[in-house]
N, C-alpha and C positions, 0 to 999 in steps of 0.2 A: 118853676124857674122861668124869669123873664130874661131872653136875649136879645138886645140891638142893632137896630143894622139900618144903613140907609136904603139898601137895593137888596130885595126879597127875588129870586129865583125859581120857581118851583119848578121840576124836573132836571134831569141831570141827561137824557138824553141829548142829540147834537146840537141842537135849538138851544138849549136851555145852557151847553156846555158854552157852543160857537157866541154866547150873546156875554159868558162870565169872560168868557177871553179877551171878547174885543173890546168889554168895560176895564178891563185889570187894572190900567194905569192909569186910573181918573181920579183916583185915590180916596176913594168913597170905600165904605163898610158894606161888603157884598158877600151875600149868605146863597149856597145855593142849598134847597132841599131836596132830599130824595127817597121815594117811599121804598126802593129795593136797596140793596146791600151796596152796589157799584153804580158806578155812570152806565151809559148806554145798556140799560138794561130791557127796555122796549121794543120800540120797531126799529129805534136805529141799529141795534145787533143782529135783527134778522130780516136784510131786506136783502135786495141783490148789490147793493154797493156801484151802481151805476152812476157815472159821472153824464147825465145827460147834455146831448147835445144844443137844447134850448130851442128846439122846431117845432116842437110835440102841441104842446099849449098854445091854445086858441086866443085866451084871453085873461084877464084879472092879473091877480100876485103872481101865483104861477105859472103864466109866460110871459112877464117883466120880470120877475126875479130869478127867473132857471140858469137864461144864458150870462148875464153878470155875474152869477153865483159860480159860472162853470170857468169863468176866465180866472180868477182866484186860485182855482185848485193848485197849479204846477209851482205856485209862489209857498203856497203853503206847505206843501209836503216838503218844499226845502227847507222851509223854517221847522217843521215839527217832525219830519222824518217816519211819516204815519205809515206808507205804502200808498202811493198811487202810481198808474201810468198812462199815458195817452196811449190810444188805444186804436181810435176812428169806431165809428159805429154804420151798422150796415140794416137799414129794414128790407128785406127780402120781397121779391113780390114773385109769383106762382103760373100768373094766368094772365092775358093782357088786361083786363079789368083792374086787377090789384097794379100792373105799372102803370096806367093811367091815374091810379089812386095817389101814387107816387108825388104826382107832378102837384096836386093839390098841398099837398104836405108841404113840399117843397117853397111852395109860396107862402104859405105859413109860416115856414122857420125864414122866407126871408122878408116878412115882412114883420118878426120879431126882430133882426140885427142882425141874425147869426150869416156869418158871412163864408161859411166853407163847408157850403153842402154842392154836391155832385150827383150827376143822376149816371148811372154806370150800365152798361148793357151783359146780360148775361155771361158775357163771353170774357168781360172785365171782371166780373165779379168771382167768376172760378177761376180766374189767373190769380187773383188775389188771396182769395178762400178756396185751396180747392177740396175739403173737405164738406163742403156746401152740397147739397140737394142739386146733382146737372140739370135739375127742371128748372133753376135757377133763369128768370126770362130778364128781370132787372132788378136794382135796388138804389136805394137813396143811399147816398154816403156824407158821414158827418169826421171830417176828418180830426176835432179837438176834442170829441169824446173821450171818452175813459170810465178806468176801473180803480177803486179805491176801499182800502177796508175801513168800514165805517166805526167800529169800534176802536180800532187805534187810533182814528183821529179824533174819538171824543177821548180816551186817555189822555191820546197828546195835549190839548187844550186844558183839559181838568190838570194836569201836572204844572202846568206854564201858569195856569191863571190863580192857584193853590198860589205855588212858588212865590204869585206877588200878591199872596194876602188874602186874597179870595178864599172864604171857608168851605165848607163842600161838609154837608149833613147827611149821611145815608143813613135808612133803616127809618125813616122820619117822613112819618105818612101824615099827612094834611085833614084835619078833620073836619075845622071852621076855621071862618075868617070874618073876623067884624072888622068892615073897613073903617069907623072913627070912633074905636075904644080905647084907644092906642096912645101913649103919651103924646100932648102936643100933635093931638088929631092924628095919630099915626095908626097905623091899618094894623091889626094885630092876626098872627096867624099861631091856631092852637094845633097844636102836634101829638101823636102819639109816637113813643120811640122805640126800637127796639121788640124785644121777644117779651119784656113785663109790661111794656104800653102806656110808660111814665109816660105824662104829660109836661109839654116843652110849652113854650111860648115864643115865639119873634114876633118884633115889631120894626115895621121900617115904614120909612114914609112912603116910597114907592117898590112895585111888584109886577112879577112878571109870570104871567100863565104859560110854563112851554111844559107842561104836565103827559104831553102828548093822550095817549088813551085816556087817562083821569082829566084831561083837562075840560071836558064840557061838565063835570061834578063840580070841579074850582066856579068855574061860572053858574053854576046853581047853586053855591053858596053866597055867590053874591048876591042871585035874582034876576042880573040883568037881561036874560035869555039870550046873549050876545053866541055861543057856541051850542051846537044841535049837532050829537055825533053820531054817527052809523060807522060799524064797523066791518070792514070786509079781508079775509083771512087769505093768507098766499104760501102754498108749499113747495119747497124747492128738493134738489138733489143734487148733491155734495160727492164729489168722485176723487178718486186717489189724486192726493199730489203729481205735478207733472202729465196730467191726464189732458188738462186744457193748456200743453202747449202747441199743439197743433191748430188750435183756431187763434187768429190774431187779432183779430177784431170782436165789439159783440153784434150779436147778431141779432134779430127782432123779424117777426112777422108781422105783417099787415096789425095795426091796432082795431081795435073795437071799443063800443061802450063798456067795456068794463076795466079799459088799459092796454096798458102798452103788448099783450100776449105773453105767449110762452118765448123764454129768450135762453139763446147760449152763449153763455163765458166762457171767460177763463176768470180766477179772482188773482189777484195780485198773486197771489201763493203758487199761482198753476196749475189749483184746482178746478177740473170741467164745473161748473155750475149748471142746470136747467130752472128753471121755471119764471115766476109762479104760476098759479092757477089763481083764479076770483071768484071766491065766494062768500055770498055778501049776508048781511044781518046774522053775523057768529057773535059769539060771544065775546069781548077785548079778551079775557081770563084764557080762551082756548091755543093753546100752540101745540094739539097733536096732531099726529099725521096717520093718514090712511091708508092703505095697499089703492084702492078703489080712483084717489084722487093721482097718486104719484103714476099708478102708470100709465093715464090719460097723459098725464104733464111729461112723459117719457116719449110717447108714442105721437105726441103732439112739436117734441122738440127734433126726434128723428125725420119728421117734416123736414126742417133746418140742415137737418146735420145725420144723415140715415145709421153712423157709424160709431153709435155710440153705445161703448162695451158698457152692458148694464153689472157686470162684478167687475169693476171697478168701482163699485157705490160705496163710502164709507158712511154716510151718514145722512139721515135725512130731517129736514126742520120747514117751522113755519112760522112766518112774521102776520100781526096784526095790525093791518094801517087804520087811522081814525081819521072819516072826511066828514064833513061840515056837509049841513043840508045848503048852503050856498053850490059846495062841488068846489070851491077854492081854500085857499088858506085865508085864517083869518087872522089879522094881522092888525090889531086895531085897540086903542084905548076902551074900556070898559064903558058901556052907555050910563052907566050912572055913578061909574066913580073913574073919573078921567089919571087918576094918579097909578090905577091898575092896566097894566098892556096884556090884550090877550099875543099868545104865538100858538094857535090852536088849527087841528086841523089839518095837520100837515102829513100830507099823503104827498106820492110822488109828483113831482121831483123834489122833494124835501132837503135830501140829502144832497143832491149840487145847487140847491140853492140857499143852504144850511147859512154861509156868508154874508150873505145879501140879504138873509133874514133877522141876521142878528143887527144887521146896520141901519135898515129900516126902525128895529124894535127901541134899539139906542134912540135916534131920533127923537122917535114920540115920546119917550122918558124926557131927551132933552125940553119936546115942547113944552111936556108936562113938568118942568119945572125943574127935573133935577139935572143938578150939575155934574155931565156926562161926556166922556171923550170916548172917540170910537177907535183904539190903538189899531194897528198891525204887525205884522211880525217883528220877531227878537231876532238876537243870537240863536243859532241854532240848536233845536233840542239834541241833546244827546240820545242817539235811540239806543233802546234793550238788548238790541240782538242785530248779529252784520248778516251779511254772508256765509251759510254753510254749509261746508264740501268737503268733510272730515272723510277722508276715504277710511275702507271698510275695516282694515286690519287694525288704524288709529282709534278706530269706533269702538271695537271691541276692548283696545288697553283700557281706552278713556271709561268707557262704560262699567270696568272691572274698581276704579281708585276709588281712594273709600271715602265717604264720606268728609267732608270737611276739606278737602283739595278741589281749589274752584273752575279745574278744566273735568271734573268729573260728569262723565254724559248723563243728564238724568234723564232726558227723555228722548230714545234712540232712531223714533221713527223719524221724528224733527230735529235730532241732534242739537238737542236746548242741554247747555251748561250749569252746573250747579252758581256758579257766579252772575251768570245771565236771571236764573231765578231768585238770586238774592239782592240781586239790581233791583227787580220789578218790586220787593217788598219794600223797597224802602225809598221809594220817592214820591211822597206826601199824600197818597189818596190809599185812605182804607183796602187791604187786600184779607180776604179773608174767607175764602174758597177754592179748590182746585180751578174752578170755573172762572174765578178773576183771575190766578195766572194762565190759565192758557190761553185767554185772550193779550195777554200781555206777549207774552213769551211762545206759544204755541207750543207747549208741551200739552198732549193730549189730544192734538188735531190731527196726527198720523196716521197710517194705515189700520193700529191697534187700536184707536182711539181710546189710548189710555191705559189699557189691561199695564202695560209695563210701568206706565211713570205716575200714573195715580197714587200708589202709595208713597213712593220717593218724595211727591212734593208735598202729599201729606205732614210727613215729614218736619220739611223746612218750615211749615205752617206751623207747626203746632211748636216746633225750638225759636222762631223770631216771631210771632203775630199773635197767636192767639192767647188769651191767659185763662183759659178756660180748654183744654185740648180736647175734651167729650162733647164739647157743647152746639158750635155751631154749624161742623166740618159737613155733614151728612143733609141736615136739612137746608140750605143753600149751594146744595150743587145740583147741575139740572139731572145728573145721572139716579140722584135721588128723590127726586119733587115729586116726583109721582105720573108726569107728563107723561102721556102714551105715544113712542115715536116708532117710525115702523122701521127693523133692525133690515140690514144690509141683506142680510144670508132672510128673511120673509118676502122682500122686496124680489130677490130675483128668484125665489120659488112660486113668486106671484105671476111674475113676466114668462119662466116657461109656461106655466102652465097656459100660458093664452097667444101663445105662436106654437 
């Protein structure tokens, strides 16, 4: 099978998503591909969802692109309704060494633009936070940072940019690319599809590398040696709902070469977040986690924040960033076939600069010939799920109705509605795992992490979506991949045992 298209996409993470969106209404034939089952299935699903403040970055793409990429966010979450919040950001300093470190930063984010950083003294900083570390001596303060879930808002875009046309291929892994075998010198990309591994064909004239981990493989198929990845792996820890709402800001320690440090949240949800850690030359394939690494990143965040109940831990994960031996993003036409853009490379700040990456990449399409507008928001997306505050005795009716009544609770930890989960199946991008609706909907992200609503939404999967109901449910959800993650109740029998 040969298919057509003018504007070839490859990955569906936020890059790859933020560049379908803001082509949507050029009204060109735009294919996005994608080797996993949903969008943001990479590092954009497991990072800390940080809206950085744009001071960090020294130099290149990534501190030109961070702070314009960060001004974007509050326009967007009203047009797409993803979850974000401004938040302010706070790097901590310890010792007068690291406040003096301070002041250098400082002149960095402003001699990038960023125009509302503050330098705060101790005494400011626990009026502010007072769950802070009292050794607290000063910190930087970045008052339009924020926090955002990164998976909803490559949903949200994949839904909007579907909605006008945009096709979106998951399950459709990249094998080869002959850039002029293709009708009319058009760049041909060979696909394997799905679980039998048919062979797909697309052709477009022009293409776009935002492959994220796979994307330095896409550039050894062309040869151009334009991307060189190394990958370095970061684990975090995930705490009960309502657990980070006592910190209001995020919080960061002193950076080093290897990143921004160990950091504490809240995520949009209200969940305490910690980490990550850095550890470099892993494998892109690896996302398990260790007792070993998590409560260095525990012991190292209690630094920050001394007060942090370790059972309240519901879940712990880990994200794999892909950087370029440049150390930047790269961002650039292919050295030997100009009508291919690489979007490769993109470690932090990726994700607040997700915007400004995608406008950049338009661009160089448009220089490169094709005929390309760079939209902005719509009408407002309609989001999945509002506000909810079902008190306890409602909970229990709702959670009793049976089947097929769309205020029936299906999943009680997150009070997600049977009508709420049948929304998410049916607006235009493939679901077809517990693990694609609870990113939609956040049934399974609760306290229980699932025990309850896992098979309920099994369920609705297999009566509206699948037509195969044995087939796909167990090997595409992460509780069955095979991933070794370290359980809640290992974690905190790791931590007594070492106080």
């Amino acid at each position: 099978m040969n298919l057509s298209a003018d504007l070839i996409i490859i990955g569906a993470g936020v890059v790859g998503a933020m560049t379908a969106w803001r082509a949507r209404r050029s009204g060109l034939r735009i294919v996005v591909l994608e080797a996993a089952n949903d969008v943001s299935m990479g590092s954009t699903k497991a990072n800390s969802g940080i809206i950085h403040g744009g001071y960090a970055e020294k130099s290149g793409l990534r501190g030109q692109l961070c702070y314009p990429g960060r001004l974007m966010y509050p326009e967007l979450d009203r047009a797409l309704n993803f979850g974000f919040r401004t938040t302010g950001s706070m790097i901590l300093a310890f010792t007068p060494d690291e406040a003096h470190g301070l002041e250098a930063i400082l002149a960095q984010g402003q001699e990038n633009g960023v125009d509302d950083l503050e330098l705060l003294t101790g005494e400011q900083v626990r009026a502010m936070e007072p769950e802070v570390n009292p050794a607290v001596v000063a910190a930087l303060w970045c008052r339009g940072a924020g926090i955002a879930s990164p998976y909803e808002l490559t949903i949200a875009l994949m839904e909007q940019a579907v909605e006008t046309g945009v096709r979106f291929v998951p399950s459709t892994r990249v094998v080869a690319i002959d850039p002029d075998s293709g009708a009319d010198g058009g760049i041909q990309v060979i696909c394997e599809q799905g679980a039998s591994g048919r062979t797909v064909t697309f052709t477009a004239g022009h293409l776009v590398n935002a492959a994220g981990a796979g994307s330095g493989a896409i550039s050894a198929m062309l040869g151009d040696g334009d991307v060189n990845l190394s990958f370095r792996k970061g684990e975090y820890l995930l705490f009960r709902k309502g657990s980070g709402e006592r910190i209001t800001s995020v919080l960061f320690q002193m950076p080093t070469a290897l990143g921004k440090g160990i950091l504490v949240t809240s995520t949009v949800h209200g969940n305490l977040m910690i980490g990550p850690d850095a550890q470099n030359d892993t494998d892109p394939e690896d996302t398990a986690t260790d007792v070993s690494s998590l409560a260095s990143i525990f012991h190292e965040a209690r630094h920050s924040v001394p007060n942090i109940d370790p059972a309240h831990l519901i879940r712990t994960f880990s994200g794999v960033r892909a950087m370029d031996a440049s150390g930047d993003f790269v961002i650039k036409p292919s050295s030997r076939y100009p009508r291919i853009i690489h979007a490769a490379g993109i470690q932090s700040p990726g994700l607040t600069a997700a915007p400004a990456i995608a406008e950049l990449v338009l661009k160089q399409l448009k220089d490169a010939g094709l005929s390309v507008t760079c939209s902005w928001v719509d009408a407002p997306r309609r989001p999945i799920y509002g506000t909810r505050a079902v008190p306890t005795p409602e909970l229990k009716e709702r959670i009793a109705l049976p089947k097929g009544h769309p205020e029936r609770i299906v999943c009680r930890c997150e009070q997600v509605s049977e009508s709420e989960i049948l929304d998410s199946l049916q607006r235009g991008l493939p679901v077809t795992s517990p693990d694609a609706v609870k990113r939609r909907t956040r049934a399974g992200m609760g306290w229980c992490q699932g025990q309850f609503c896992r098979p309920r939404v099994v369920e609705y999967l297999r009566d509206h979506v699948l037509n195969d109901p044995c087939g796909i449910l167990e090997t595409e959800d992460v509780a069955h991949s095979g991933i070794s993650r370290v359980r809640g109740d290992e974690f905190k029998k790791a931590i007594k045992g070492l106080e």
